[in-house]
Every structure is written in structure tokens, then in C-alpha cells.
N, CA, C and O atoms as CSV, one atom per row, in Angstrom:
chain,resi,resn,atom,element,x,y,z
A,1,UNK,N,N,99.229,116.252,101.044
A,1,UNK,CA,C,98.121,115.789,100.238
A,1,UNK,C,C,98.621,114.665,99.349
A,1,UNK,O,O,99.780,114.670,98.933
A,2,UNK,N,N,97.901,113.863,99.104
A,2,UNK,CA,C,97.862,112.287,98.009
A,2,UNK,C,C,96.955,112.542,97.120
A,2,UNK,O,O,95.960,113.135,97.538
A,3,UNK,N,N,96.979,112.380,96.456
A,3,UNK,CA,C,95.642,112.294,95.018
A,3,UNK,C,C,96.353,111.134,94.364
A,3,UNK,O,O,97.512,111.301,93.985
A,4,UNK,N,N,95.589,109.665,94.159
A,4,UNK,CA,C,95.565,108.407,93.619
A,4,UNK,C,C,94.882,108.310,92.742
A,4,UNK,O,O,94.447,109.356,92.260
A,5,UNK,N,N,94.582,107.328,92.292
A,5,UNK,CA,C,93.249,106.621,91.453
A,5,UNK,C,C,92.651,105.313,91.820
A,5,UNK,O,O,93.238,104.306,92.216
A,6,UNK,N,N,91.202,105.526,91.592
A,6,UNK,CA,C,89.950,104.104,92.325
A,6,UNK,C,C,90.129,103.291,91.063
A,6,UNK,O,O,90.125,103.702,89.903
A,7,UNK,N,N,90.288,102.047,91.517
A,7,UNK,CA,C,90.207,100.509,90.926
A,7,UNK,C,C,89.665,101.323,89.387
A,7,UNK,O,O,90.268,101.218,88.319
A,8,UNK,N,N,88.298,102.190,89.622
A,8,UNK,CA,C,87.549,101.938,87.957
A,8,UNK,C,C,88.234,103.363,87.668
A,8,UNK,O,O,87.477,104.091,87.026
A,9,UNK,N,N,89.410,103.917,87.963
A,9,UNK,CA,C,89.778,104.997,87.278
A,9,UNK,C,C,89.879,106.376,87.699
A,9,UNK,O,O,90.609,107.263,87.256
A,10,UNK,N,N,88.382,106.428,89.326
A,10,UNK,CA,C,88.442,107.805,89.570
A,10,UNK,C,C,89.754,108.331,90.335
A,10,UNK,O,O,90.541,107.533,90.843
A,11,UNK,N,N,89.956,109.811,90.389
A,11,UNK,CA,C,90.952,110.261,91.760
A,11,UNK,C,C,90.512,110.337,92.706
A,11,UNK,O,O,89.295,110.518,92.753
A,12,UNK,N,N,91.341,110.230,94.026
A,12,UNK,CA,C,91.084,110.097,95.193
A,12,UNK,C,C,92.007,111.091,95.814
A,12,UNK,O,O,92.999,111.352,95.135
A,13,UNK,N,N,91.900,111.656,96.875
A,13,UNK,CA,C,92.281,112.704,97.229
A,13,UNK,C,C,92.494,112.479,99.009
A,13,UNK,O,O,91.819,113.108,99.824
A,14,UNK,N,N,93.203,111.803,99.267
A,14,UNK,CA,C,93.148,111.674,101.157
A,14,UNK,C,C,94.118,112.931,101.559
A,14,UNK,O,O,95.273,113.174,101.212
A,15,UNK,N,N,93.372,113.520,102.276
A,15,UNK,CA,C,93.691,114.706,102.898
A,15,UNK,C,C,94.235,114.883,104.492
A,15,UNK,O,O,93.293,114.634,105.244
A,16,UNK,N,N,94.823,115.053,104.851
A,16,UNK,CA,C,95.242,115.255,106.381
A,16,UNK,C,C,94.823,116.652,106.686
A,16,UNK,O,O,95.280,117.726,106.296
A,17,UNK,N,N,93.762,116.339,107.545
A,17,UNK,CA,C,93.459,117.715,108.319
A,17,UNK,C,C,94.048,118.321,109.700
A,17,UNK,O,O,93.872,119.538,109.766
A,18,UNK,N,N,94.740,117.729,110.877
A,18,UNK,CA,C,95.533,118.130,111.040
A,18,UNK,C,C,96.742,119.211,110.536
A,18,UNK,O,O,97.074,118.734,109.451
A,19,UNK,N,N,97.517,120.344,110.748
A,19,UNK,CA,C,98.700,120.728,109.786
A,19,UNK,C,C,98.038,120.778,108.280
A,19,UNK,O,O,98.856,121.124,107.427
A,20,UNK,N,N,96.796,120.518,107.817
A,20,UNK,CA,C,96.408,120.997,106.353
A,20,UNK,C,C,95.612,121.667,106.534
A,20,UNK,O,O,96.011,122.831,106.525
A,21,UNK,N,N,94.572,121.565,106.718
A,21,UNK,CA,C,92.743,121.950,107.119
A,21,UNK,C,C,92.956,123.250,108.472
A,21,UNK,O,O,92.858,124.476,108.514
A,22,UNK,N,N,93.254,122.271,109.351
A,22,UNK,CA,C,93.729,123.305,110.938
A,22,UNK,C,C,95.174,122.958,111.053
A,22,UNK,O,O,95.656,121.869,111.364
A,23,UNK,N,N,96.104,124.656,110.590
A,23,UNK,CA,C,97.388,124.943,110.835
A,23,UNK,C,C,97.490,124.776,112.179
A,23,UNK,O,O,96.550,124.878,112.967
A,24,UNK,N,N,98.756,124.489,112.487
A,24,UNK,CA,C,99.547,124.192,113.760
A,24,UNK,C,C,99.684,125.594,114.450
A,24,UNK,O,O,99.001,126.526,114.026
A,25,UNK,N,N,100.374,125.735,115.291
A,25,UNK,CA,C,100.851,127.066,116.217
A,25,UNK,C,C,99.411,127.874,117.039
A,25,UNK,O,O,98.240,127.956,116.671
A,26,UNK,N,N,100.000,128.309,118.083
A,26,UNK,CA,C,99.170,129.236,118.988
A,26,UNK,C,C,98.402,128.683,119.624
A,26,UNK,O,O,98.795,127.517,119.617
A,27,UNK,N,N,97.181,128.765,120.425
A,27,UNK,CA,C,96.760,128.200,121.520
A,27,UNK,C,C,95.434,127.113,120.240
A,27,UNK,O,O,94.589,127.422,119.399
A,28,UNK,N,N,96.117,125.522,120.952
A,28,UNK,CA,C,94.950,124.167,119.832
A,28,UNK,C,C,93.644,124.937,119.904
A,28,UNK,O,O,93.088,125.197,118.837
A,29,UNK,N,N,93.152,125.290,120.926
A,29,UNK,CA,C,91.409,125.565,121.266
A,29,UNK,C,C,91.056,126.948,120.320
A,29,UNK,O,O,89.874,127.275,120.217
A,30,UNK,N,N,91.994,127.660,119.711
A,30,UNK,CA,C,91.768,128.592,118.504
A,30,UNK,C,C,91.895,128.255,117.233
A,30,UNK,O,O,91.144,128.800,116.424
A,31,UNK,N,N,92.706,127.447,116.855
A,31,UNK,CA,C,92.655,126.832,115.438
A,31,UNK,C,C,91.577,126.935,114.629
A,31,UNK,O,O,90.520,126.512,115.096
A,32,UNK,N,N,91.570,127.326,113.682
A,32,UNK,CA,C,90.548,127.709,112.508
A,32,UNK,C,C,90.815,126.969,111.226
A,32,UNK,O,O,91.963,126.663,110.903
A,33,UNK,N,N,90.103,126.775,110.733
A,33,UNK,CA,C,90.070,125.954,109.416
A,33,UNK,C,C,90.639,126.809,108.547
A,33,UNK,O,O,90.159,127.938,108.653
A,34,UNK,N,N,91.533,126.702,107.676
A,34,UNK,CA,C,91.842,127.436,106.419
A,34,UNK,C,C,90.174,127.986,105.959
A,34,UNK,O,O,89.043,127.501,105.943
A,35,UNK,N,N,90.986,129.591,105.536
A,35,UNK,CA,C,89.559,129.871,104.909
A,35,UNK,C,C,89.621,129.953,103.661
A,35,UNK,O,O,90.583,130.084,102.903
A,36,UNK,N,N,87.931,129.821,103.388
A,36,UNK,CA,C,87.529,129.286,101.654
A,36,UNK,C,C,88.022,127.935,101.187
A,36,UNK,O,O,87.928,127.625,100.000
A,37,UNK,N,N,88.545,127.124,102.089
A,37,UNK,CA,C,88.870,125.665,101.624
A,37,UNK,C,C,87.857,124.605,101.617
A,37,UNK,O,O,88.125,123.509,101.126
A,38,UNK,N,N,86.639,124.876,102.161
A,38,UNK,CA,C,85.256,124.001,101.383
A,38,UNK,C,C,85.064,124.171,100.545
A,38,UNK,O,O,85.434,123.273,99.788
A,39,UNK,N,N,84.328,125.426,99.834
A,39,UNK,CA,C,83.902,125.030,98.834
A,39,UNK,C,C,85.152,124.569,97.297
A,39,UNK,O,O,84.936,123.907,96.282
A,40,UNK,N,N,86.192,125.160,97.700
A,40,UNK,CA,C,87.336,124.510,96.637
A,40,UNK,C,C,87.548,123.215,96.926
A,40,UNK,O,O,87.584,122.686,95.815
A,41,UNK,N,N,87.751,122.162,97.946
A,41,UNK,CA,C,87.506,121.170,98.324
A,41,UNK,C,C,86.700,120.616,97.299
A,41,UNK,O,O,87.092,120.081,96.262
A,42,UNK,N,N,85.399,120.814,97.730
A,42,UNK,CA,C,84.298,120.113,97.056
A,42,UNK,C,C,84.516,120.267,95.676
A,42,UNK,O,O,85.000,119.407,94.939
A,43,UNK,N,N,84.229,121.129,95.427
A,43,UNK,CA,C,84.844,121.673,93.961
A,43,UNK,C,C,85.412,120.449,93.021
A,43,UNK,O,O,85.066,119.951,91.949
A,44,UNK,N,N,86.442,120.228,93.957
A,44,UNK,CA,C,87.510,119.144,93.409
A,44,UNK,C,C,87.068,117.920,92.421
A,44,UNK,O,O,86.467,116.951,92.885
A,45,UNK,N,N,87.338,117.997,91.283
A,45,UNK,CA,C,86.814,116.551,91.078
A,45,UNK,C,C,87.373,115.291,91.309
A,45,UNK,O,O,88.328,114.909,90.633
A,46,UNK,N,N,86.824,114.527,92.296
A,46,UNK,CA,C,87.606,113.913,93.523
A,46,UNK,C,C,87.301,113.190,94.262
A,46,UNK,O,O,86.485,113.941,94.797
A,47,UNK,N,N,87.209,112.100,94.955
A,47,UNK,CA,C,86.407,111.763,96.112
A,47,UNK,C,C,87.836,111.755,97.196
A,47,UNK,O,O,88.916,111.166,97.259
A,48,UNK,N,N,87.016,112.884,98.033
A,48,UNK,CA,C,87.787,113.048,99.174
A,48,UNK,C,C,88.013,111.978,100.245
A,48,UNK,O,O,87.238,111.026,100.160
A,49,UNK,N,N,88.905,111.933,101.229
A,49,UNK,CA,C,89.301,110.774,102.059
A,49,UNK,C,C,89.452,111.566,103.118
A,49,UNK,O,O,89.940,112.602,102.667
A,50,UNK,N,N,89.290,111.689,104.451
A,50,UNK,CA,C,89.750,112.588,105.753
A,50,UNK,C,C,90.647,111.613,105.975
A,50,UNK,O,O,90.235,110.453,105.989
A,51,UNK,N,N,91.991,111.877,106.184
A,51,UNK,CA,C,93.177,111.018,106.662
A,51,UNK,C,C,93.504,111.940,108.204
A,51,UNK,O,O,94.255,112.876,108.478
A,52,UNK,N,N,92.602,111.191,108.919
A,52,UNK,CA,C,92.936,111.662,110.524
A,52,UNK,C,C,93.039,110.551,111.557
A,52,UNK,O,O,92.578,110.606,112.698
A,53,UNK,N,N,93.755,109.456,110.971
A,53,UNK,CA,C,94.278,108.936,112.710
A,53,UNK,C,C,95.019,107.775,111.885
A,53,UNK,O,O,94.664,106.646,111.544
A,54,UNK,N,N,96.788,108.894,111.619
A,54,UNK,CA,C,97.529,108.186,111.828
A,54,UNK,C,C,98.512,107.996,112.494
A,54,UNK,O,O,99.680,107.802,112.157
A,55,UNK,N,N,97.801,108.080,113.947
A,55,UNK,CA,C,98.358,107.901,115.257
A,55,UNK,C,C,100.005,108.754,115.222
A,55,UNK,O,O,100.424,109.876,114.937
A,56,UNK,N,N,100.726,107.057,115.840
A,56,UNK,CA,C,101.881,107.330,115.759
A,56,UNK,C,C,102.352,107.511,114.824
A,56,UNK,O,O,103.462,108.041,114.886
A,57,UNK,N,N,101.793,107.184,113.465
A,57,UNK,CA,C,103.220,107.343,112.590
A,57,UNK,C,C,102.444,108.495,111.730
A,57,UNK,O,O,101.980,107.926,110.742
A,58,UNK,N,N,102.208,109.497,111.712
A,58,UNK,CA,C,101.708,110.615,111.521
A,58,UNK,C,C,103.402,111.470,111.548
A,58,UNK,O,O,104.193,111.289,112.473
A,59,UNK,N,N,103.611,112.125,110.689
A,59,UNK,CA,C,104.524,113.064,110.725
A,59,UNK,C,C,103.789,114.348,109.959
A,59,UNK,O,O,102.600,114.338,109.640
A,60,UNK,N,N,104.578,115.301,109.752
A,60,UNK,CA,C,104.566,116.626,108.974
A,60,UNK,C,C,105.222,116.540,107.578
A,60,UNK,O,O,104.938,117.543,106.923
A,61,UNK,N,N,105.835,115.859,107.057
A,61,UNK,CA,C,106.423,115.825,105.834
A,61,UNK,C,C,106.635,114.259,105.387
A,61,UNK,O,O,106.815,113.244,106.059
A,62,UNK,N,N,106.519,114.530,103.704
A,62,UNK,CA,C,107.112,113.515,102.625
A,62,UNK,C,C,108.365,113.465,102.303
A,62,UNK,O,O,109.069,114.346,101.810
A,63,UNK,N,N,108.784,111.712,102.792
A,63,UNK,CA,C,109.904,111.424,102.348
A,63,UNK,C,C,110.221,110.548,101.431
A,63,UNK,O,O,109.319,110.211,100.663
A,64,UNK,N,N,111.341,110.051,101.293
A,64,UNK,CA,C,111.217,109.075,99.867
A,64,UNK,C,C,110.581,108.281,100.470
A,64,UNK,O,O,109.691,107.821,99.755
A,65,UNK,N,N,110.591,107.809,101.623
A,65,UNK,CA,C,109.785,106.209,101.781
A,65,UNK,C,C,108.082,106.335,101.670
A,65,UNK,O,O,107.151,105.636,101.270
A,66,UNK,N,N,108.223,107.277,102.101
A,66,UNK,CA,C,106.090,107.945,101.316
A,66,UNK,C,C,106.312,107.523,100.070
A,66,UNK,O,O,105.924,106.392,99.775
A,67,UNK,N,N,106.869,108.204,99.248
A,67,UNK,CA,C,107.161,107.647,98.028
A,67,UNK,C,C,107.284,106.802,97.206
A,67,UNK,O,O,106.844,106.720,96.059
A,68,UNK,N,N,108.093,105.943,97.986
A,68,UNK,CA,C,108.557,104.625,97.592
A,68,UNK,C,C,106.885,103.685,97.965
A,68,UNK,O,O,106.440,102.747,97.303
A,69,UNK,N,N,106.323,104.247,99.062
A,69,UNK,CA,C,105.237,103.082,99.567
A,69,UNK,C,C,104.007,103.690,98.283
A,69,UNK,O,O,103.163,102.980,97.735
A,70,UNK,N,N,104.203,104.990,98.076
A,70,UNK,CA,C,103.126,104.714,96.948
A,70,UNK,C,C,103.215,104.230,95.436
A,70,UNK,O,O,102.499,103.914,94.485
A,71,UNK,N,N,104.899,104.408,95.915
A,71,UNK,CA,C,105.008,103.310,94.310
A,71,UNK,C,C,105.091,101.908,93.904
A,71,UNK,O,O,104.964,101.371,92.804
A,72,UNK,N,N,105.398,101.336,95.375
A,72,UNK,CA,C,104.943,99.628,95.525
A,72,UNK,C,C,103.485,99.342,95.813
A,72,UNK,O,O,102.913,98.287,95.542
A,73,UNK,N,N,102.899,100.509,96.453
A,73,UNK,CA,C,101.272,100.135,96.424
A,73,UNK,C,C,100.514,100.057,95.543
A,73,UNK,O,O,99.769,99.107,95.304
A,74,UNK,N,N,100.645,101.303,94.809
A,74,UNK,CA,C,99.659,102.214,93.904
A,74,UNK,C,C,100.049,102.136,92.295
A,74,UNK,O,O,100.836,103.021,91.962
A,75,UNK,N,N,99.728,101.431,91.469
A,75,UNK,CA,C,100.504,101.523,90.064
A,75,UNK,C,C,99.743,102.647,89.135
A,75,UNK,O,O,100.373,102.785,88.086
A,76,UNK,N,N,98.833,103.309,89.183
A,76,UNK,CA,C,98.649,104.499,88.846
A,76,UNK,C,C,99.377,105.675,89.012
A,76,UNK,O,O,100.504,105.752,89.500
A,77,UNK,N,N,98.698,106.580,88.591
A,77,UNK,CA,C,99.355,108.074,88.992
A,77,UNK,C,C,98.776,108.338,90.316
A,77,UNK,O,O,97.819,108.025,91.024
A,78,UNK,N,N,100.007,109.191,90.296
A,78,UNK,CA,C,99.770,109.847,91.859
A,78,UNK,C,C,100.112,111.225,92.159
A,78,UNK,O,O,100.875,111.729,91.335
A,79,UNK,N,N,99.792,111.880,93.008
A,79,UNK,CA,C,100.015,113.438,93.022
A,79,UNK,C,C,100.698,113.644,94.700
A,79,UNK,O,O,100.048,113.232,95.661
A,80,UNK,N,N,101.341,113.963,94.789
A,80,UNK,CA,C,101.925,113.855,96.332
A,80,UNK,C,C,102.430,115.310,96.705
A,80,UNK,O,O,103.256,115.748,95.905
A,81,UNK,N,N,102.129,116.078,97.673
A,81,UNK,CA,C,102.014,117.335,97.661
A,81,UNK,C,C,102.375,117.806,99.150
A,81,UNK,O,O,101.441,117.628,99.932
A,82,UNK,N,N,103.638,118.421,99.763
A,82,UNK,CA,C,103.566,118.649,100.927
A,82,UNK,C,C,103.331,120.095,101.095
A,82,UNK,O,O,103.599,121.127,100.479
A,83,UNK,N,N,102.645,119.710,102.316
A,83,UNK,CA,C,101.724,120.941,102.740
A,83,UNK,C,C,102.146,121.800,104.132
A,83,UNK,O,O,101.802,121.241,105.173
A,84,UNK,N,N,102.766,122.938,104.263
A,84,UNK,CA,C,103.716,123.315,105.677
A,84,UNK,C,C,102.239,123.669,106.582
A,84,UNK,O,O,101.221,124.360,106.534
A,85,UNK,N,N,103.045,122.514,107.534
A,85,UNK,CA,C,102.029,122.314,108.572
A,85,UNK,C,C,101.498,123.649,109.505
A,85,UNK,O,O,100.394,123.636,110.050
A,86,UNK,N,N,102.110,124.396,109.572
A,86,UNK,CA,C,101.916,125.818,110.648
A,86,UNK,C,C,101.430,127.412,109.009
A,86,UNK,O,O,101.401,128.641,108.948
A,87,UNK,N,N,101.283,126.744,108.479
A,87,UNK,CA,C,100.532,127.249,106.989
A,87,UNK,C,C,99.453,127.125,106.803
A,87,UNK,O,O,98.652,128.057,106.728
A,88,UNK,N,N,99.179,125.882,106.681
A,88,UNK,CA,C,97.983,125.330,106.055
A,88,UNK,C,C,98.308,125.017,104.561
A,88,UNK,O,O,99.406,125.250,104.053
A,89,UNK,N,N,97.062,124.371,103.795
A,89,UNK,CA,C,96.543,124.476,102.473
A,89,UNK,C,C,96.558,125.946,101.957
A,89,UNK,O,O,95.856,126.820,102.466
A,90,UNK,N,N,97.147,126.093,101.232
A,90,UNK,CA,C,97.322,127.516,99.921
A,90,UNK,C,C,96.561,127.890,98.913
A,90,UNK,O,O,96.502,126.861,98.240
A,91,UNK,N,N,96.081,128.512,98.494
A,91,UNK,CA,C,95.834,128.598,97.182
A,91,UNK,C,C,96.446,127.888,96.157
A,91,UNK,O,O,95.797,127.275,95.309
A,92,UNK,N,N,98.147,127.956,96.198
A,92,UNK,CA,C,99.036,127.817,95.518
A,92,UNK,C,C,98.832,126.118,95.361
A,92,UNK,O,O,98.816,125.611,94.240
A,93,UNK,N,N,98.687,125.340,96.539
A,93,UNK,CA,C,98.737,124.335,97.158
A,93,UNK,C,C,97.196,123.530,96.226
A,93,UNK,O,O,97.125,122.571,95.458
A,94,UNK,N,N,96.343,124.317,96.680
A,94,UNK,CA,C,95.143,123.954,96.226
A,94,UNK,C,C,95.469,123.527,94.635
A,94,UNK,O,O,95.647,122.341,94.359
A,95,UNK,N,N,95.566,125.028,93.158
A,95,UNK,CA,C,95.776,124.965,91.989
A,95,UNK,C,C,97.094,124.302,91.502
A,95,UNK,O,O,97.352,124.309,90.298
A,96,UNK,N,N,97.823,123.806,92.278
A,96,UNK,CA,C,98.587,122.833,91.849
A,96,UNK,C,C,98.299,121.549,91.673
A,96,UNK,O,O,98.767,120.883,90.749
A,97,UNK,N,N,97.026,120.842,93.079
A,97,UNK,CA,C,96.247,119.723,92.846
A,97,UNK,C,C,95.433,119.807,91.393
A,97,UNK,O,O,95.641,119.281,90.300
A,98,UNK,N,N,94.381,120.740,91.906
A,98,UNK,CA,C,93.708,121.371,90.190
A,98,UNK,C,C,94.064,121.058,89.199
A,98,UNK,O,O,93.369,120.403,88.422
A,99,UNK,N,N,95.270,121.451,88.953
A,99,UNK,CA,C,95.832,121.115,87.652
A,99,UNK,C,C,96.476,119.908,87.125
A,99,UNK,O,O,96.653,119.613,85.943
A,100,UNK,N,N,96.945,118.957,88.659
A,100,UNK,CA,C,96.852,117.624,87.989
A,100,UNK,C,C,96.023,117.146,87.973
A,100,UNK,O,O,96.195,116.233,87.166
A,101,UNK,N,N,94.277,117.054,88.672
A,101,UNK,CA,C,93.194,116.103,88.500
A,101,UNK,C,C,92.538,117.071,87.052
A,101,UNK,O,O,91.488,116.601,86.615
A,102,UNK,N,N,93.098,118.416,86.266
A,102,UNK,CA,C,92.739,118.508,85.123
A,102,UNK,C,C,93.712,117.597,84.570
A,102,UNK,O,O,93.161,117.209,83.540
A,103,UNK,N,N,94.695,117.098,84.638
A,103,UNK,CA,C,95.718,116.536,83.488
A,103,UNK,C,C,96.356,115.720,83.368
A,103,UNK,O,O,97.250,115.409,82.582
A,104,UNK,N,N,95.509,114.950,84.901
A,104,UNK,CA,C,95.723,113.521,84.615
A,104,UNK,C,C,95.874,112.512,83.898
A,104,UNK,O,O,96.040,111.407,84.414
């Protein structure tokens, strides 16, 4: 997960649903959405982003160069959050975002 900020200030929240939304493992054609992750989603105060097609360069984890590209891009705050792909989104995962778009 990314949580940024829009030109006039708001957060932004681009999400990878792949490995976040629908965990990895067991047969693709069963995959289920994390449950109870809409309405906390929405919830969010946030404007959400679906980050689903980044092709090839799509990985499973943040490295410094994620890092580094959101700190030459982005001169705001930022929230950068890895999420274990054969997991999903957490609770834990979720109220950790929470609490930085409270304390931003």
C-alpha cells in the first residue's frame, strides 16, 4: 500500500489488488477478496487508486528504490506499507494506514 497527497492536500491511497485485495496461493479461480475490506476501504478518508497493471514490473515487496522513487517524486508525506502477498490486507495492516491518514 502507498498513501500520498493530491496537489490541493488530499490523501491518496493506490492500492494493489492483486497479493492485497485477492491473496495469492491455491487454485487463481478460488481467490476471494479479503473479508470486510470494503466497507473499511471506503471508510478510509482517502481517494482510492486500483493499482492493477503493473505489468512487468509488478513485484511483491518494497525496496529502497520504491522508496527512493517516492522521495524524488512525491515531496509530501507518504505512507508505504508492505502487505504479504499470500495474506492479504490485515486488520493490523488496515489500522496502521488509519492512523496515519488520522495523523497526517
Amino acid at each position: 500500500m502507498l498513501s500520498a497527497m493530491t496537489p490541493d492536500g488530499g490523501p491518496i491511497l493506490f492500492l494493489d489488488v492483486d497479493g492485497t485485495l485477492l491473496p495469492y496461493g491455491g487454485d487463481p479461480a478460488g481467490r476471494l477478496l479479503v473479508a470486510g475490506v470494503g466497507p473499511r476501504l471506503g471508510a478510509l478518508l482517502c481517494e482510492l487508486v486500483w493499482a492493477t497493471t503493473w505489468g512487468e514490473q509488478a513485484n511483491d515487496e518494497l525496496a529502497d528504490a520504491d522508496r527512493q522513487w517516492v522521495r524524488t517524486q512525491h515531496a509530501g508525506a507518504a505512507f508505504l506499507r508492505q502487505v504479504q502477498p499470500y495474506r492479504g490486507v490485515t486488520d493490523e495492516d488496515l489500522a496502521a494506514l488509519e492512523d496515519w491518514l488520522q495523523w497526517r
